[in-house]
C-alpha positions as CSV (number, residue, x, y, z in Angstrom):
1,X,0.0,0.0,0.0
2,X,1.2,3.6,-0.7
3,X,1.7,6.1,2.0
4,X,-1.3,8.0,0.7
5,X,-3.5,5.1,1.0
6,X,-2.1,4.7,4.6
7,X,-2.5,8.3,5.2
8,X,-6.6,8.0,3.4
9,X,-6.9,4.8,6.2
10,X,-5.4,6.5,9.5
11,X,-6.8,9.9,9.1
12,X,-10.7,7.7,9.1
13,X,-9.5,6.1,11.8
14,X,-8.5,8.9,13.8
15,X,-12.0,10.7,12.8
16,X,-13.8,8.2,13.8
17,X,-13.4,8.1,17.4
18,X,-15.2,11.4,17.2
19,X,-18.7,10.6,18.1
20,X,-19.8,11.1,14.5
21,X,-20.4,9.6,11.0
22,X,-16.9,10.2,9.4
23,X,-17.5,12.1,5.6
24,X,-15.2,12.2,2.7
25,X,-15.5,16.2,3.2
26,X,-13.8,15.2,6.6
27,X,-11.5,13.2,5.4
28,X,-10.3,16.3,2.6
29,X,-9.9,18.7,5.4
30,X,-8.2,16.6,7.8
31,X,-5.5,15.5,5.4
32,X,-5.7,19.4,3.5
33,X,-6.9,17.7,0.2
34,X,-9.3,17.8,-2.4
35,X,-12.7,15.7,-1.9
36,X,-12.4,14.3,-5.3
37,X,-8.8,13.0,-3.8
38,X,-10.4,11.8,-1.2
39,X,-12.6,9.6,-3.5
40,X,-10.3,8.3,-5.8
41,X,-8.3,7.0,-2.7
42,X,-11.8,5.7,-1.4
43,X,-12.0,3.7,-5.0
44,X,-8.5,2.8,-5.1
45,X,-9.3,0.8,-1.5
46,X,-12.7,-0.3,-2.9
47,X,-10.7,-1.7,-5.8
48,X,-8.3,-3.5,-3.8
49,X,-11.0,-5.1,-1.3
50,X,-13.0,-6.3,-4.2
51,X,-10.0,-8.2,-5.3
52,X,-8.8,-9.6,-2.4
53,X,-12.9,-11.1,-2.0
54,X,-12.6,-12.8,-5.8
55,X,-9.2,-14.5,-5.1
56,X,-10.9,-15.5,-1.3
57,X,-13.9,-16.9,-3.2
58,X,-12.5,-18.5,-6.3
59,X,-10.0,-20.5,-3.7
């Protein structure tokens, strides 16, 4: 995984002990990006996730 991705991943995890929904708006301001960044990265783990579930299935 890149650092961003790492970056996209902690800075959720860290707004997420708030007591509140965590939003991609959220997620742009606390890392000082774009939103559209913020959902490419969101695909970009999507993507990866969905992958990982095809090879767990198909084995």
């Amino acid at each position: 995984m890149q650092e961003s991705g790492e970056m996209y991943l902690e800075s959720i995890l860290v707004l997420s002990q708030e007591d509140a929904p965590v939003r991609s708006l959220d997620v742009a301001r606390y890392l000082d990006v774009s939103k559209p960044s913020v959902s490419r990265a969101r695909q970009d783990q999507t993507g990866r996730s969905v992958e990982k579930q095809r090879v767990v299935s198909i084995v």
